[in-house]
C-alpha positions, -999 to 999 in steps of 0.1 A, spaced: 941 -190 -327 908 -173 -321 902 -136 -322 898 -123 -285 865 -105 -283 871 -70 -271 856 -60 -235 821 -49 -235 840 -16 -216 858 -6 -243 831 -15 -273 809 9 -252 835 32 -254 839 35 -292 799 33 -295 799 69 -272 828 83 -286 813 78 -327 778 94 -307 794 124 -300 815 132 -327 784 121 -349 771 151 -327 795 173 -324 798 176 -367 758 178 -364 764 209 -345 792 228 -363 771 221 -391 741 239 -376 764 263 -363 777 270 -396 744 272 -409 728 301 -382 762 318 -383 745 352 -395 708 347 -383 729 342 -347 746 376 -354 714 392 -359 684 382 -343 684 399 -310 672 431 -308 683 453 -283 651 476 -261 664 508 -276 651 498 -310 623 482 -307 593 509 -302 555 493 -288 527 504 -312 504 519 -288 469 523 -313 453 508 -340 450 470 -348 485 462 -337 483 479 -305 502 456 -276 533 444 -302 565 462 -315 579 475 -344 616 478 -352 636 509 -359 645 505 -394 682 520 -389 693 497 -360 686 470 -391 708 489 -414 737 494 -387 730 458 -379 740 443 -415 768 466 -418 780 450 -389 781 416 -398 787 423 -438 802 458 -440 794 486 -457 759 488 -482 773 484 -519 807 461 -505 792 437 -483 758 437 -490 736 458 -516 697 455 -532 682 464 -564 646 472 -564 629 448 -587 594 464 -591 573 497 -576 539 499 -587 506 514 -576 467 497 -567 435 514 -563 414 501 -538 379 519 -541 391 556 -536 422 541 -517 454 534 -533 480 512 -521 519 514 -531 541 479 -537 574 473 -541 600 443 -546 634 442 -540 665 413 -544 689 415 -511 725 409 -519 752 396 -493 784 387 -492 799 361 -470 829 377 -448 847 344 -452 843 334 -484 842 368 -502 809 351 -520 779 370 -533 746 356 -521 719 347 -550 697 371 -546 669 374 -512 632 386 -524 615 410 -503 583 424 -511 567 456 -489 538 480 -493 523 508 -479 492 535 -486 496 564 -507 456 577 -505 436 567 -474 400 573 -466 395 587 -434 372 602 -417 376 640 -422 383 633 -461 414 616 -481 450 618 -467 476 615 -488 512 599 -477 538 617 -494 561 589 -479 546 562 -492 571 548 -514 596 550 -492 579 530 -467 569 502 -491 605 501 -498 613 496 -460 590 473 -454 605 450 -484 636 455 -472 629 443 -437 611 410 -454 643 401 -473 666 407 -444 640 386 -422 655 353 -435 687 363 -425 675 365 -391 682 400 -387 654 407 -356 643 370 -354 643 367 -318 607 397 -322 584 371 -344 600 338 -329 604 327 -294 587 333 -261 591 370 -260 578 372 -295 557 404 -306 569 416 -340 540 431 -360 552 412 -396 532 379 -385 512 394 -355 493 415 -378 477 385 -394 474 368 -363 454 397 -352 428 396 -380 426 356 -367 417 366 -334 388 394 -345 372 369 -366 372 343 -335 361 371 -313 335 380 -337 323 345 -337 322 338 -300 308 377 -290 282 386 -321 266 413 -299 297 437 -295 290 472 -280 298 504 -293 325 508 -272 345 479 -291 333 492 -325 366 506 -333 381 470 -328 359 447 -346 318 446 -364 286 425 -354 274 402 -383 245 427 -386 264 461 -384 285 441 -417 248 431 -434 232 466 -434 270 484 -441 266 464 -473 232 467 -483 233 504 -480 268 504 -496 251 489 -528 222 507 -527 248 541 -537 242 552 -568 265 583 -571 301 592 -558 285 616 -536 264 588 -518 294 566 -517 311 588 -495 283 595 -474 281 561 -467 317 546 -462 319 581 -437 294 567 -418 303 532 -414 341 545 -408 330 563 -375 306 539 -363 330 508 -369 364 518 -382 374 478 -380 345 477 -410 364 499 -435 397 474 -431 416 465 -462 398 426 -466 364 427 -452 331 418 -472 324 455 -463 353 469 -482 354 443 -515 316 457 -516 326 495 -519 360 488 -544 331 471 -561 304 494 -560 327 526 -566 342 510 -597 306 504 -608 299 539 -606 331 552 -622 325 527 -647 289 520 -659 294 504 -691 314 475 -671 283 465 -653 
């Protein structure tokens, strides 16, 4: 006796009902899998603080704290449920500038499962001597705020804050700041005749040529100065950390400090 074939109804059925438990595993998975980055990526408006100058004027920062009391929260206390060791600290000289790094390994441990995390890189860094204009300023707390800053980068992939660099209210500074320097370069492209009264945000092609050919025509420390002074209060954006401007003068002052290198 044949097999009766089972109503197109009920072979329907069984096709929906292996769709959505196929889905419904597919989402505990995912679940699962954003358990802490869901814990921790909103931010709440009491700390988050809008940077209000310089080139990331227009996004936010985060109060370092509230991501401290935020991973406490979902891990407990630092040195039970989550700790860091700092890997590395180390100095740069940029020119007469000098830059502080640091690189730390972020520890968890899984509320559940009592399980230590391998470790989470994080690197940061910071200035320790800038130029400016009235002379050098020194950051006492410079250190410390390379330190910060690495340890926000290794919490980042935790999600602790996510919701500031992705999504449509985005406007964390951690990406924005390169997407900035993006956007001066296209503006500097489509606008090469900026005025003076956008000097402080980015250069003209020609302000950049003759900052440059007067940088290298310095031949003492004295001169040096003179000359990245100048170009710092006519075009502030000139002096960044990156430009042609500024590899020229870490070029041209260690050719002066160090004559026999030529």
């Amino acid at each position: 006796m044949a097999k009766e074939k089972q109503p197109k109804v009920e072979q329907d059925q069984e096709v929906n009902d292996a769709q959505m438990k196929t889905e419904a595993e597919a989402k505990a998975i995912i679940e699962n899998n954003l358990r802490f980055y869901s814990q921790g990526c909103e931010v709440p408006a009491d700390a988050l603080k809008p940077i209000r100058a310089g080139r990331l004027k227009g996004m936010s920062d985060v109060n370092p704290m509230w991501r401290m009391k935020r991973m406490t929260e979902i891990f407990g206390p630092i040195g039970f449920g989550w700790k860091y060791e700092i890997v590395k600290q180390w100095t740069e000289t940029y020119g007469n500038e000098v830059k502080c790094f640091c690189v730390v390994n972020l520890f968890v441990r899984d509320p559940e499962t009592k399980e230590w995390s391998e470790p989470i890189p994080g690197s940061g860094g910071s200035a320790i001597v800038s130029m400016e204009s009235k002379g050098a300023y020194v950051n006492d707390e410079g250190y410390k705020m390379a330190l910060t800053d690495a340890l926000s980068i290794a919490m980042k992939p935790l999600g602790i804050g996510g919701n500031i660099w992705y999504g449509p209210k985005a406007s964390g500074h951690n990406e924005s700041k390169y997407e900035a320097s993006t956007r001066e370069d296209a503006n500097q492209n489509q606008h090469p005749q900026q005025s003076q009264g956008t000097s402080a945000m980015a250069f003209t092609g020609a302000q950049l040529n003759q900052a440059i050919q007067e940088m290298n025509a310095t031949t003492t420390e004295a001169e040096f100065q003179a000359c990245w002074q100048k170009w710092a209060q006519i075009s502030p954006a000139l002096t960044s950390n990156g430009t042609d401007f500024y590899k020229a003068a870490c070029a041209k002052i260690n050719s002066i400090k160090n004559p026999s290198a030529k």
